[in-house]
N, CA, C and O atoms as a MOPAC input file, in Angstrom:
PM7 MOZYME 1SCF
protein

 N    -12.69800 1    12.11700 1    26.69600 1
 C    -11.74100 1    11.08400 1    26.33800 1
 C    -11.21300 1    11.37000 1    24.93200 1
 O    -11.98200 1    11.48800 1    23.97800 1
 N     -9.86900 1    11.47900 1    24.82100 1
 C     -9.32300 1    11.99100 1    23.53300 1
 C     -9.44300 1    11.04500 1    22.71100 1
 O     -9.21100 1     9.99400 1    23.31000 1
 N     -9.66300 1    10.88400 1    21.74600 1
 C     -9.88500 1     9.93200 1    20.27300 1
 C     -8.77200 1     9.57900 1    19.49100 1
 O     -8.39600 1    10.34100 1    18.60100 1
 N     -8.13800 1     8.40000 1    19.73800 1
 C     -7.16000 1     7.88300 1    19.10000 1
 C     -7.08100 1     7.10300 1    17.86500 1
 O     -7.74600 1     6.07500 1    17.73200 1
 N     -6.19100 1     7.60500 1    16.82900 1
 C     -6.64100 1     6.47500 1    15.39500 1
 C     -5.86000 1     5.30700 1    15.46500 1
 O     -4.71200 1     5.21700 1    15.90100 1
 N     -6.55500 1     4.44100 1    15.01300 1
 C     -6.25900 1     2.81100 1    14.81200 1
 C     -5.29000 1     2.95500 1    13.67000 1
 O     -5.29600 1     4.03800 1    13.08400 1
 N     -4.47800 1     2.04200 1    13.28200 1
 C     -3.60600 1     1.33800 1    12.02700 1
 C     -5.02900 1     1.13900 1    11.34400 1
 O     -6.11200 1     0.97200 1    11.90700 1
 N     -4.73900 1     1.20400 1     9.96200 1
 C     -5.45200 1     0.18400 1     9.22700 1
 C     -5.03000 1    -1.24000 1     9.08800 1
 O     -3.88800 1    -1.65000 1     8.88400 1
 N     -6.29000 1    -2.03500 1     9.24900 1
 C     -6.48100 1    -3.44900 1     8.86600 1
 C     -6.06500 1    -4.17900 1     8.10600 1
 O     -6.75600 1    -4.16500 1     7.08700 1
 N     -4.98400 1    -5.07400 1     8.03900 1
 C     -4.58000 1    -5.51600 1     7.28000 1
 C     -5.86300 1    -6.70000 1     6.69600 1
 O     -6.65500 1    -7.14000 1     7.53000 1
 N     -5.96200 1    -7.12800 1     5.26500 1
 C     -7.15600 1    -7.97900 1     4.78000 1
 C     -5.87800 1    -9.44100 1     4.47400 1
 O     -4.67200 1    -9.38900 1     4.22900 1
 N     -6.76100 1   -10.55300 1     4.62000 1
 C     -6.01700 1   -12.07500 1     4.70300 1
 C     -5.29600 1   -11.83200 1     3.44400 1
 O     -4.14800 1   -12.27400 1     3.48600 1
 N     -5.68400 1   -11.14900 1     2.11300 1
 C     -4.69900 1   -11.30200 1     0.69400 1
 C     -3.08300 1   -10.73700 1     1.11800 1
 O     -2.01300 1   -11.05700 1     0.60000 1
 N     -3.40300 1    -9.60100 1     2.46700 1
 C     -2.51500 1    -9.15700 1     2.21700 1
 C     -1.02600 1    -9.52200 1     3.08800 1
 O     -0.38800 1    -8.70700 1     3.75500 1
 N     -0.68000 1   -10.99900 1     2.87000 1
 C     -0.14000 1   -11.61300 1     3.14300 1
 C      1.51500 1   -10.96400 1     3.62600 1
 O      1.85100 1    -9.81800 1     3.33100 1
 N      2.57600 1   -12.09400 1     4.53300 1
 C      3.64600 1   -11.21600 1     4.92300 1
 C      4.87400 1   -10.99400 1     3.32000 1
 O      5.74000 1   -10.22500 1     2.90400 1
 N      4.25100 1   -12.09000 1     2.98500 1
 C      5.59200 1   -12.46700 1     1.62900 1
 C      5.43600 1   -10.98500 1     1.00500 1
 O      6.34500 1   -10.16000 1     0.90800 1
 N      3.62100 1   -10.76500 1     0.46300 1
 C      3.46100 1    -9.43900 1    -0.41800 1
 C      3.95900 1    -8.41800 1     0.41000 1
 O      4.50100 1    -7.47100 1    -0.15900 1
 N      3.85700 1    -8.41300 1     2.16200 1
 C      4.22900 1    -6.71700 1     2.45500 1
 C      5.60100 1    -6.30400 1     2.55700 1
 O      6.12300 1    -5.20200 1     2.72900 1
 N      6.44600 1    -8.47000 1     2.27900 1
 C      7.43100 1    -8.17600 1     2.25200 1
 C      8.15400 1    -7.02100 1     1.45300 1
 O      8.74400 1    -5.99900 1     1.80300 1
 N      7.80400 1    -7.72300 1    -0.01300 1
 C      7.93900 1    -7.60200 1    -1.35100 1
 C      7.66900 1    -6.09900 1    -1.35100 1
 O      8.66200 1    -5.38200 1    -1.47600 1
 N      6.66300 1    -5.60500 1    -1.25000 1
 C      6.07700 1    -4.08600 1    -1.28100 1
 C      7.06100 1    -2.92600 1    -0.81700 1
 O      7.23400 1    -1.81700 1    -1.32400 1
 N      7.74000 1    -3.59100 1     0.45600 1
 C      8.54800 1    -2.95400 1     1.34300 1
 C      9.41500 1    -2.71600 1     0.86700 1
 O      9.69400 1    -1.54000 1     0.63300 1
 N     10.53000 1    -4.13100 1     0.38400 1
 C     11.81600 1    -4.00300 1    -0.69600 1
 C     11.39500 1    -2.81300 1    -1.58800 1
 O     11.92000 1    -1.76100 1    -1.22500 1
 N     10.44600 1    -2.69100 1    -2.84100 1
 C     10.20400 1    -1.65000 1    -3.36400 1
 C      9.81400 1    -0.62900 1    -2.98100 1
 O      9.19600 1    -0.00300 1    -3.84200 1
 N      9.91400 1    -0.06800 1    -1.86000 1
 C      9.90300 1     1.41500 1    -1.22400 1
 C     11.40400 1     1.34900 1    -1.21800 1
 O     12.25100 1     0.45700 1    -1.17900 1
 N     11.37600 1     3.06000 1    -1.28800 1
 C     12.30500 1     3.85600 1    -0.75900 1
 C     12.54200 1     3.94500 1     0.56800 1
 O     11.32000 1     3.98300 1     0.71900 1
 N     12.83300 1     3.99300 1     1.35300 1
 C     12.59100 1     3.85200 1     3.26400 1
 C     11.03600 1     3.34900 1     3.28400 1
 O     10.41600 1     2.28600 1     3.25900 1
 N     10.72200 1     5.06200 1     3.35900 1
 C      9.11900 1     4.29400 1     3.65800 1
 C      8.10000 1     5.04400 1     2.96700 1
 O      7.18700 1     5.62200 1     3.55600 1
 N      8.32900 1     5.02800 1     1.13500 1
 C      7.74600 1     5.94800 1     0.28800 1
 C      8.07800 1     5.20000 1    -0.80800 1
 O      9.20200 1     4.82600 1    -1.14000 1
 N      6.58000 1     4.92100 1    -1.58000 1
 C      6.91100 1     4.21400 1    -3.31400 1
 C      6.38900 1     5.01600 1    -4.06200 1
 O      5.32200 1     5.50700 1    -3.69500 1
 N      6.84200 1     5.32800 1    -5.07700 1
 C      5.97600 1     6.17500 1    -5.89700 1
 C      4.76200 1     5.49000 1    -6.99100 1
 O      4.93900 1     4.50200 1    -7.70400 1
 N      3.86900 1     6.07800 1    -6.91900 1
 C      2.45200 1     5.88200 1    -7.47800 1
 C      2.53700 1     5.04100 1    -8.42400 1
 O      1.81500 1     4.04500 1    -8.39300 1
 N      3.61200 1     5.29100 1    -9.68400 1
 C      4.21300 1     4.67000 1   -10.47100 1
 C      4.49800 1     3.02200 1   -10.28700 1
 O      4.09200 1     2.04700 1   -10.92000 1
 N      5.25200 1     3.14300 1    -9.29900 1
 C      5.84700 1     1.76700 1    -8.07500 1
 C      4.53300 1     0.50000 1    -7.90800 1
 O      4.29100 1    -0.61600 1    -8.36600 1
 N      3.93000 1     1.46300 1    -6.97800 1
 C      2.47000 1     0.72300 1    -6.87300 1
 C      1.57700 1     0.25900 1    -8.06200 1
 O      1.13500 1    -0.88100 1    -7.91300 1
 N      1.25900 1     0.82000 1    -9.07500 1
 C      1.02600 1     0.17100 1   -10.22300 1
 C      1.37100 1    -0.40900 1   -10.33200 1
 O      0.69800 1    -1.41900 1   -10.12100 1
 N      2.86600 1    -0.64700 1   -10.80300 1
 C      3.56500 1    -1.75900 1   -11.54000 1
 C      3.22100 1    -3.12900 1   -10.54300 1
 O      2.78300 1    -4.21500 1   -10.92300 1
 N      3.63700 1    -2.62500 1    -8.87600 1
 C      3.40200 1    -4.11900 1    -8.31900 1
 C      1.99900 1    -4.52000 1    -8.36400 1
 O      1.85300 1    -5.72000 1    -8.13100 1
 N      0.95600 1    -3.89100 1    -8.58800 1
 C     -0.24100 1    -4.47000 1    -8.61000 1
 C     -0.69000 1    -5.09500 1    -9.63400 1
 O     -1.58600 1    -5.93300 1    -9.53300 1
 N      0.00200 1    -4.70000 1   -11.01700 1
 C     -0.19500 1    -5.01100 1   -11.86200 1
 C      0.40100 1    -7.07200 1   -12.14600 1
 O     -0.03000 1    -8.07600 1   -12.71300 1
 N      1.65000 1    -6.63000 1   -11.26500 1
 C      2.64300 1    -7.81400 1   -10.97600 1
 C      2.51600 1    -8.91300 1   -10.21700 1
 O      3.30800 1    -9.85400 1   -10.27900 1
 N      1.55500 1    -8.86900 1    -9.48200 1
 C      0.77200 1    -9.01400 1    -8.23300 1
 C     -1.04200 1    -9.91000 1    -8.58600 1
 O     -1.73800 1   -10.76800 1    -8.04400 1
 N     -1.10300 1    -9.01400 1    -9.82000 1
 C     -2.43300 1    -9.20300 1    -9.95200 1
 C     -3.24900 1    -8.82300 1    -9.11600 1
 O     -4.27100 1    -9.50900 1    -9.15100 1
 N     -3.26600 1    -7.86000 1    -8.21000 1
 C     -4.04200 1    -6.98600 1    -7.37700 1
 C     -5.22800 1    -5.94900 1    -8.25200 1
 O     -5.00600 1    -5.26900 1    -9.25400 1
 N     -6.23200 1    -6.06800 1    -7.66400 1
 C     -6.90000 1    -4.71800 1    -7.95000 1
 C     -6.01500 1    -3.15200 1    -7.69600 1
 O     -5.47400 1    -2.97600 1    -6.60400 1
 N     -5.95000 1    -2.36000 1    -8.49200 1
 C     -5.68500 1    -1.44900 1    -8.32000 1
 C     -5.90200 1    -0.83000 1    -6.64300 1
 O     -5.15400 1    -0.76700 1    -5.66800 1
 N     -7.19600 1    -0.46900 1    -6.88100 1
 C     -8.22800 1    -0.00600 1    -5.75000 1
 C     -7.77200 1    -0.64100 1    -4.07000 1
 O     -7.93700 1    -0.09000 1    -2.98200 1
 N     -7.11900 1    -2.06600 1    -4.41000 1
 C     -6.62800 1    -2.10700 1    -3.23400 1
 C     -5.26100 1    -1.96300 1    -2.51300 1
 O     -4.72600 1    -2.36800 1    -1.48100 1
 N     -4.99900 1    -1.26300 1    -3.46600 1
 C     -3.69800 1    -0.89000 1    -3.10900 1
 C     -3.03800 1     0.15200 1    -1.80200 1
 O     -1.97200 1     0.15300 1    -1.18500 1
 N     -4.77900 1     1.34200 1    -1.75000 1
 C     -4.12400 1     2.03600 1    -0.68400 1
 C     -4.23200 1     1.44200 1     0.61600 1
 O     -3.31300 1     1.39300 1     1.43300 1
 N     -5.52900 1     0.94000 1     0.79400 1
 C     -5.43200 1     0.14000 1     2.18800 1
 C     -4.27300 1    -0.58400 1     2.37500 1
 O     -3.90800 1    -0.66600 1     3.54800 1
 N     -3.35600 1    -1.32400 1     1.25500 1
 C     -2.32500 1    -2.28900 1     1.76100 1
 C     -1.14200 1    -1.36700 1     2.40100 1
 O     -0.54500 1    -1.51100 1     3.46800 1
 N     -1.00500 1    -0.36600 1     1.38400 1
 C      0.24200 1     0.87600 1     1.72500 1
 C     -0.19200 1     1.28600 1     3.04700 1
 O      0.67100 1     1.14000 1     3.91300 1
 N     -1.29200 1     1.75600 1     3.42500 1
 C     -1.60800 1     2.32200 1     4.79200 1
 C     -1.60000 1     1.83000 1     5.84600 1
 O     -1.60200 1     2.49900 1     6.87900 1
 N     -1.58800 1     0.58300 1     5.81600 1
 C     -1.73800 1    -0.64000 1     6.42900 1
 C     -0.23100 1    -1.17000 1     6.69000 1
 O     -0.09300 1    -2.13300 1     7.44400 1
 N      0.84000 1    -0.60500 1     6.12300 1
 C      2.23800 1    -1.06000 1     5.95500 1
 C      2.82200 1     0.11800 1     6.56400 1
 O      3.88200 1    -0.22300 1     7.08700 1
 N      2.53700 1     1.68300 1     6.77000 1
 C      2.57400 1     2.65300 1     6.79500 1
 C      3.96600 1     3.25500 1     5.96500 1
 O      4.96700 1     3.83000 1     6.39300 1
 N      3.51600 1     2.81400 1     4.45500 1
 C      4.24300 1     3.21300 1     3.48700 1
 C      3.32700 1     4.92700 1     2.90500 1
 O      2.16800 1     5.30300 1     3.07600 1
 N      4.19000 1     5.40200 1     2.39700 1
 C      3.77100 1     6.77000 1     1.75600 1
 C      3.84900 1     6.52300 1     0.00200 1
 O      4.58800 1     5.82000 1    -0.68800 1
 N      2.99900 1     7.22500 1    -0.24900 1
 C      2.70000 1     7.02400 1    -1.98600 1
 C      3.49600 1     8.45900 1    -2.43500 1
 O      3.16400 1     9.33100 1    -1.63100 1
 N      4.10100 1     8.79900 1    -3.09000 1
 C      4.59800 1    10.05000 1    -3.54700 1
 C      4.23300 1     9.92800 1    -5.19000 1
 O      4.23300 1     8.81900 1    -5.72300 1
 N      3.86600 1    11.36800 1    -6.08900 1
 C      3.39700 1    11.28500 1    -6.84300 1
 C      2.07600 1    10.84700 1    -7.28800 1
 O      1.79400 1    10.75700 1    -8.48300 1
 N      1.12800 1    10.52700 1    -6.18900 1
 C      0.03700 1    10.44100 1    -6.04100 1
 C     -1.07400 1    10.97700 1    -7.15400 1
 O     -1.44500 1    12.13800 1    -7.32400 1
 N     -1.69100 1     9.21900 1    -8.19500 1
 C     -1.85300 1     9.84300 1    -9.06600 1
 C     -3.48300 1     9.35700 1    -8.79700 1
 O     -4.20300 1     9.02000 1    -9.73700 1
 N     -3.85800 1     9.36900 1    -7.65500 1
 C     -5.23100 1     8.86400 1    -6.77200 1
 C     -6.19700 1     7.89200 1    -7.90700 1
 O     -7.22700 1     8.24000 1    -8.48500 1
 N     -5.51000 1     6.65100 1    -7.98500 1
 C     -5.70700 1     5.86400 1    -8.69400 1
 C     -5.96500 1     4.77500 1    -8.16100 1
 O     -6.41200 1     3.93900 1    -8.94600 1
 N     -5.81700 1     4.35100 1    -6.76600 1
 C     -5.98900 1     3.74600 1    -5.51800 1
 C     -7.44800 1     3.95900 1    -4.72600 1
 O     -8.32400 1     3.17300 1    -4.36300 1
 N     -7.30200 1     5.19600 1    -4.65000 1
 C     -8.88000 1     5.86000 1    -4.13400 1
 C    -10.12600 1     5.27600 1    -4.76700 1
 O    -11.07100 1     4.75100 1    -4.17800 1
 N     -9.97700 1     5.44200 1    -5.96000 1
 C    -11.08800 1     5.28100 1    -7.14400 1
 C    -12.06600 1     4.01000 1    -6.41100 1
 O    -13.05300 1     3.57200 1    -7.00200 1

């Protein structure tokens, strides 16, 4: 049986207003690393949770300054 990957999980913070918001600040479907800071910062988000929300949106990080990972 071939093994298929799931979406990631969206978590209850990560509400529709924020993936609205997140979305507007992409480029199609790419923010740069830069981008994501600022909204987390804007946001009051943990850093750290930032990639699950992007992955979870299936936004792309460009400039990837793996600051999310941590």
């Amino acid at each position: 049986m071939p093994h298929t990957a799931t979406a990631p999980q969206r978590e209850a913070w990560m509400t529709e207003d924020l993936a609205e918001l997140l979305k507007q600040t992409a480029t199609g479907n790419t923010i740069t690393c830069e981008q994501v800071q600022q909204f987390a910062a804007r946001h009051s988000i943990e850093i750290t949770k930032m990639k699950p929300f992007v992955d979870a949106l299936g936004i792309t990080v460009s400039n990837c300054r793996g600051l999310c990972a941590k």
